[in-house]
C-alpha positions in Angstrom: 120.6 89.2 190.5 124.1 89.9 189.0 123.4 87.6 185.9 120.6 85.9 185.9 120.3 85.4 181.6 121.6 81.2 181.6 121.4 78.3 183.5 121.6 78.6 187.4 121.1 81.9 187.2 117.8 82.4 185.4 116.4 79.3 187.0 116.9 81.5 190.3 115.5 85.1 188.4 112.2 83.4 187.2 111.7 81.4 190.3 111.8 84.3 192.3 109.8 86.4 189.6 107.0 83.4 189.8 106.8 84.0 193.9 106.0 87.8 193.2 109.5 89.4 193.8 110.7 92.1 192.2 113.7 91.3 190.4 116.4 93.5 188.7 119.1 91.8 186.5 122.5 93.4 186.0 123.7 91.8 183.1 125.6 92.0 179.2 123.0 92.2 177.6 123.8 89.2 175.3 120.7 87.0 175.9 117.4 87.6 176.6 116.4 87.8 180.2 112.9 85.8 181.6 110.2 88.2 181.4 109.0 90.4 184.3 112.5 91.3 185.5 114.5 94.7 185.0 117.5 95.1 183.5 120.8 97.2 184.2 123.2 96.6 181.5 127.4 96.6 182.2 130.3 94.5 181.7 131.9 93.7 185.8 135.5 93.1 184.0 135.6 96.3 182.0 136.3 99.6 183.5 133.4 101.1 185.0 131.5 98.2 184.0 129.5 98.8 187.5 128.4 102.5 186.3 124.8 101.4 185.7 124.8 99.6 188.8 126.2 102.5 191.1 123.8 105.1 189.4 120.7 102.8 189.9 119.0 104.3 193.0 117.5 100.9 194.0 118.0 99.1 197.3 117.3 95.3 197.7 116.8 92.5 199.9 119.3 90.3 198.7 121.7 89.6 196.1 122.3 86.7 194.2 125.7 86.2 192.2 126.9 83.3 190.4 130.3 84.4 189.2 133.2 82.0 188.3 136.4 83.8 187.4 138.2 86.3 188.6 137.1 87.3 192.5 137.8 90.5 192.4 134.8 90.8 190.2 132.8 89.6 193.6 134.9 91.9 195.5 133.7 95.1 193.6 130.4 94.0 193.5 129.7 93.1 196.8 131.2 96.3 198.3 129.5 98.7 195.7 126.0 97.1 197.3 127.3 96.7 201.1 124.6 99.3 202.8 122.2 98.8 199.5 121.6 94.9 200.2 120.9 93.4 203.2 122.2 90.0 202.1 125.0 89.1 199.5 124.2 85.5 198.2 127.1 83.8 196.3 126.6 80.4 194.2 129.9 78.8 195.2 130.8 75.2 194.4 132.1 72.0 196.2 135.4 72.3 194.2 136.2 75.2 197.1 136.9 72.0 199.1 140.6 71.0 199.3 140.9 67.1 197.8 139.2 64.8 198.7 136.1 66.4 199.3 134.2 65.6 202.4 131.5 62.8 201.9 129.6 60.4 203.7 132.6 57.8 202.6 135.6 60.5 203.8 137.6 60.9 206.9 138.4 63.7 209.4 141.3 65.2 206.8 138.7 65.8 204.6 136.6 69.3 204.4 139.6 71.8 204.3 139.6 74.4 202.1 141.8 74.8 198.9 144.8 77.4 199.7 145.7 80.2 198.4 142.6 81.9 197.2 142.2 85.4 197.4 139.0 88.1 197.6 140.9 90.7 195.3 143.0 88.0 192.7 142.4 87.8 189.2 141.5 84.6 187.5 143.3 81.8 187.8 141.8 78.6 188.5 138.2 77.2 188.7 138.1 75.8 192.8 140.7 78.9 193.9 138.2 81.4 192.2 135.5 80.3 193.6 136.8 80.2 197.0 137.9 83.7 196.6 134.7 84.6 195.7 133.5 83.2 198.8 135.9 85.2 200.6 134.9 88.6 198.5 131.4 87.9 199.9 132.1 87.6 203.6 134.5 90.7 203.5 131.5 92.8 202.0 128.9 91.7 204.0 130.5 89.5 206.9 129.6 86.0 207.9 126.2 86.8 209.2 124.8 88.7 206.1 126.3 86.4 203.6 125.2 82.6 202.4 127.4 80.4 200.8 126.1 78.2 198.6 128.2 75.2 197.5 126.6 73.8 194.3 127.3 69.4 193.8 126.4 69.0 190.3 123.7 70.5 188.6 121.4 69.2 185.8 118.2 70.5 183.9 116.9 72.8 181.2 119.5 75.3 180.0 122.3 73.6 181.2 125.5 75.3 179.6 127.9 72.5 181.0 126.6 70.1 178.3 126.4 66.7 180.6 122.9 65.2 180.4 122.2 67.5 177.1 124.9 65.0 175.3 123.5 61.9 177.1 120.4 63.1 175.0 121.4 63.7 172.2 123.9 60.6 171.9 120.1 58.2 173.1 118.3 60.0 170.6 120.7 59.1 167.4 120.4 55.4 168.5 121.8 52.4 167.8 123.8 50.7 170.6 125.5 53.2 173.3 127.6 52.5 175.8 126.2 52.4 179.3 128.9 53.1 182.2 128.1 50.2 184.9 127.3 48.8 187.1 123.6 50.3 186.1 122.5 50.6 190.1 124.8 53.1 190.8 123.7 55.6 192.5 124.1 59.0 191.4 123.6 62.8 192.7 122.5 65.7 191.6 120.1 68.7 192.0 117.9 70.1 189.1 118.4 73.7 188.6 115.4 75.2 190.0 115.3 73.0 192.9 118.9 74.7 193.9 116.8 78.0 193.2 113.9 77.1 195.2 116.0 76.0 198.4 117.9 79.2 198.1 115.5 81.6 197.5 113.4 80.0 200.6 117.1 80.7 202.5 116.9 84.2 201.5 113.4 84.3 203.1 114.6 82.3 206.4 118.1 84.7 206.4 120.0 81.7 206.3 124.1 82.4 206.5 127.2 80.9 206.3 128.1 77.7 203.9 125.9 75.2 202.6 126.4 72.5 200.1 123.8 71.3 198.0 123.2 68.6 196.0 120.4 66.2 195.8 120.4 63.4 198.4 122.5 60.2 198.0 120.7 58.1 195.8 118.3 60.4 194.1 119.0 58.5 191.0 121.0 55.6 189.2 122.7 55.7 186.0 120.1 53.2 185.1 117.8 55.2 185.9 119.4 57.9 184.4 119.9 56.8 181.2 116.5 54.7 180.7 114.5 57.9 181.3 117.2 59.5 178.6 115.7 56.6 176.1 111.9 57.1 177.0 111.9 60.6 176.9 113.9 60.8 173.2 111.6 57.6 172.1 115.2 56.7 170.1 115.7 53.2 169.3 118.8 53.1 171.4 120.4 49.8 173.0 122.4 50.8 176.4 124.6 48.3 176.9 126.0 48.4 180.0 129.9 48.0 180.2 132.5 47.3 183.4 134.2 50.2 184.6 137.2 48.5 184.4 137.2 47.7 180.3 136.3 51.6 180.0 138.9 52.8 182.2 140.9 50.5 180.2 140.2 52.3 177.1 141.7 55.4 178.2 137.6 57.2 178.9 138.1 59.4 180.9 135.0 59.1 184.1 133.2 62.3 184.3 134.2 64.4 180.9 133.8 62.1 178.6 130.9 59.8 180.2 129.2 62.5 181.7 127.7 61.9 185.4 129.6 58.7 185.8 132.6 58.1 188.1 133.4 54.7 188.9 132.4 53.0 192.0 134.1 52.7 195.2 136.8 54.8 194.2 137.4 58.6 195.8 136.2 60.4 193.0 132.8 58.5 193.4 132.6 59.2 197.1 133.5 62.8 196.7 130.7 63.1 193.3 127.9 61.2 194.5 127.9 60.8 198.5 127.5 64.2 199.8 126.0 65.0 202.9 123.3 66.9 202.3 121.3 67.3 205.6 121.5 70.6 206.5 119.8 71.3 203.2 117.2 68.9 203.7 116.7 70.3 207.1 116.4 73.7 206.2 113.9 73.2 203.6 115.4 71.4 200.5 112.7 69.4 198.1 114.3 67.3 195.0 112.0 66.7 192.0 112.0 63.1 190.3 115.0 62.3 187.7 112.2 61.7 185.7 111.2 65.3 185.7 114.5 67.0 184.9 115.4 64.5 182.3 112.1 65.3 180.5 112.1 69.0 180.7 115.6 68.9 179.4 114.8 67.0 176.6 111.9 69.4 175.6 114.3 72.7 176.1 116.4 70.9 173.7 113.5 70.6 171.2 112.6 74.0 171.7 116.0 75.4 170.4 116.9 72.7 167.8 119.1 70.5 170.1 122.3 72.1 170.1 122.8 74.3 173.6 124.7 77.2 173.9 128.1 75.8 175.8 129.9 77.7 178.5 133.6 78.9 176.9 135.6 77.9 179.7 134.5 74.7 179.6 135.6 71.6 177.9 132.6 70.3 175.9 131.6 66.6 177.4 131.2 63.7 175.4 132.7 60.3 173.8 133.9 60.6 170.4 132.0 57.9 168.4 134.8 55.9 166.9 136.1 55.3 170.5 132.3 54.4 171.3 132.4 51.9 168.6 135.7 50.3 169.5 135.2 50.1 173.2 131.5 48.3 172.0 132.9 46.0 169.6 135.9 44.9 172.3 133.5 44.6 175.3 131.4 41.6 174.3 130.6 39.6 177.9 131.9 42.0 179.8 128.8 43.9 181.4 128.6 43.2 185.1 129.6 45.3 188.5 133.3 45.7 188.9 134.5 47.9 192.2 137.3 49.2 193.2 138.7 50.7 189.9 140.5 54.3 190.1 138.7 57.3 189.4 139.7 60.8 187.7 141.8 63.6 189.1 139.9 66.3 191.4 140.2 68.7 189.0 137.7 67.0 186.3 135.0 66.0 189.5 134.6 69.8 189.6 131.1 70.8 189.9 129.4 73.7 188.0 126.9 76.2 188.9 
């Protein structure tokens, strides 16, 4: 596991530690790893920062890398464990997808690929990195001996995006909060571990190629959503559920500053939440209840205080309060359903992993 300390990655690490694999974890050393795995210490950006890794005399099944700047990383990786690994796992994302994404809503120019990514660039930006990540992985190991996995967006404990860890912690201070309509919407997403069940199970099957993976249209609502956000915190909260069009007309941006939430009917919905996802299904994907992930979230949060540890090259999420209030205090009568608004650029639908 080339990581495996936060989020995606340790959800994979101790789900594989739990089935009785032996797990090694190159990492930085700056957090604590899950218990029963082994650790190789090194930076991948600095020079020689794969020394302990190239001196380790240890062969393994498969790798698993998460990696989401520069490629090249991936690139000198991969081919330092070509011969060493039989498979090279790499935890991609649906931004690799040139705009709009394909979706159960899109048409046959959708499902490109973005352009100009490259297996040996440096960083540059967060959908042409990834791609050339991809790319680093299939040059290393080739198509048959490398999986793809392209990541929707992804909730649960230890989340270091911040999305449902600020729908939390806004429920739990209370009061009225505003509630993105129309409160059936259906939403997607998958729970970390389920994306590390499904694709440890692919490492067992030798599954290849590219995969995207989300949970199915549908698994949830931002009713749904946000209720369970309310039970769990036991806040005395009031969601009061707001148009899309009196938000978008207060300058909230979907997505970033709602978290989750993309208006409906628009492209940015379809792309977000209506991902085919039947491939995964067919080879072996299980979503837990909403209910589940919001809980267990909501208890990690507890555990460490109820501030998480944010990713750097992220922009925090979130609604700054005063814009809360006025958007509230302006929106009296106006809940209800209202389709067809415009959504948010592709660049702030992309999903993390």
């Amino acid at each position: 596991m080339l990581g495996g300390t936060e989020f995606v990655g340790r959800a994979v690490a101790e789900a594989a530690v739990t089935r009785g694999w032996e797990v090694t974890l190159f990492h930085r050393g700056r957090h604590q790893p899950p218990p029963g795995v082994r650790s190789l210490h090194g930076d991948r950006t600095a020079p020689d920062g794969l020394a302990a890794l190239a001196a380790d005399p240890g062969g393994w099944d498969a790798v698993v890398d998460t990696w989401s700047a520069a490629p090249r990383a991936v690139l000198d990786a991969a081919r330092l464990l070509r011969g060493r690994a039989a498979r090279y796992v790499y935890v991609s994302s649906r931004s690799v997808y040139a705009w709009p994404w394909p979706s159960l809503d899109g048409d046959a120019r959708a499902g490109g690929l973005v352009e100009g990514a490259r297996a040996d660039a440096e960083h540059t930006e967060y959908a042409e990195d990834k791609r050339g990540g991809e790319l680093a992985a299939v040059e290393a190991f080739g198509e048959a001996d490398s999986l793809l996995v392209r990541a929707g967006l992804i909730l649960g404990p230890r989340e270091n995006v911040g999305r449902l860890p600020w729908w939390l912690a806004r429920i739990a201070r209370g009061g009225p909060v505003l509630a993105p309509g129309p409160r059936t919407l259906p939403v997607q997403f998958i729970d970390a571990r389920d994306l590390a069940g499904w694709l440890l199970g692919a490492v067992e099957r030798s599954l290849s190629g590219p995969y995207d993976l989300i949970g199915p249209p549908g698994h949830s609502t931002m009713g749904e959503l946000l209720d369970l956000c309310v039970r769990v915190t036991g806040a005395d909260a009031e969601l009061r559920w707001t148009d899309p069009e009196v938000i978008l007309a207060a300058g909230i941006e979907p997505w970033t500053q709602l978290p989750v939430w993309t208006p409906p009917d628009g492209e940015l919905y379809a792309c977000a939440h209506r991902t085919d996802v039947s491939r995964a299904l067919a080879t072996g994907l299980v979503c837990r209840p909403a209910a589940e992930t919001v809980a267990d979230t909501w208890r990690w949060l507890t555990e460490i205080g109820g501030t998480p540890e944010l990713r750097p090259d992220r922009t925090p999420p979130g609604l700054d309060p005063r814009v809360e209030a006025e958007v509230l205090a302006g929106a009296a009568g106006t809940q209800g359903a209202v389709g067809g608004v415009p959504g948010t650029t592709p660049q702030e639908a992309a999903s993390d992993d």
